[in-house]
C-alpha positions, 0 to 999 in steps of 0.5 A: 465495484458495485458493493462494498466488498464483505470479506479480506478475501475478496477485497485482496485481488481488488487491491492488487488490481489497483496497484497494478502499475509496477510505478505504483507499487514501488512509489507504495514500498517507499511509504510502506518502509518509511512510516515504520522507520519515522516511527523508530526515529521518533521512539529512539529519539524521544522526540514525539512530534515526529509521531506526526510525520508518520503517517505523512510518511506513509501514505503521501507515496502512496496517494501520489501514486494513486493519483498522478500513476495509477490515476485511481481513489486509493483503497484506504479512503474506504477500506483502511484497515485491510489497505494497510495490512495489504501495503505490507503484504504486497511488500512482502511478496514483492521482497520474497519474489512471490508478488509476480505469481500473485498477480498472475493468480489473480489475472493482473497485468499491468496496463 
């Protein structure tokens, strides 16, 4: 990537490209649906050092897997923002059934 990319738009096809190993994104979709369920757990508990896991939670899968899978820098070292708004929405795609024509749109396959 020469630049920093400017709009959402064009850092999506970025981040699917590196999420393109099935691996990686099921080791991101464990991450992606625990962080939010530590969260519940801490609130419904009133317990608050569990806030402290939460992110732990979230994005350890996901940079085990960038690093021992997909053998890349995660996107959220410098974009975290649209990285945890893509987390989801790659999840969501991947639940409804779409993320395989998301990924054909945008020419990704899996190495």
């Amino acid at each position: 990537m020469a630049g920093k990319l400017q709009t959402y738009a064009e850092f999506w096809p970025f981040y699917l490209r590196e999420h393109a190993k099935p691996e990686t994104r099921g080791i991101h979709y464990v991450g992606t649906v625990l962080a939010p369920l530590v969260l519940v757990w801490a609130i419904a508990t009133q317990n608050w050092w569990w806030l402290l896991a939460v992110p732990v939670f979230g994005y350890a899968p996901a940079w085990i897997a960038h690093f021992f899978v997909e053998k890349n820098r995660p996107a959220t070292f410098t974009y975290p923002v649209w990285s945890l708004i893509s987390d989801y929405k790659m999840l969501g795609l991947f639940v409804s059934g779409q993320l395989g024509k998301e990924l054909m749109k945008h020419q990704i396959r899996s190495p």
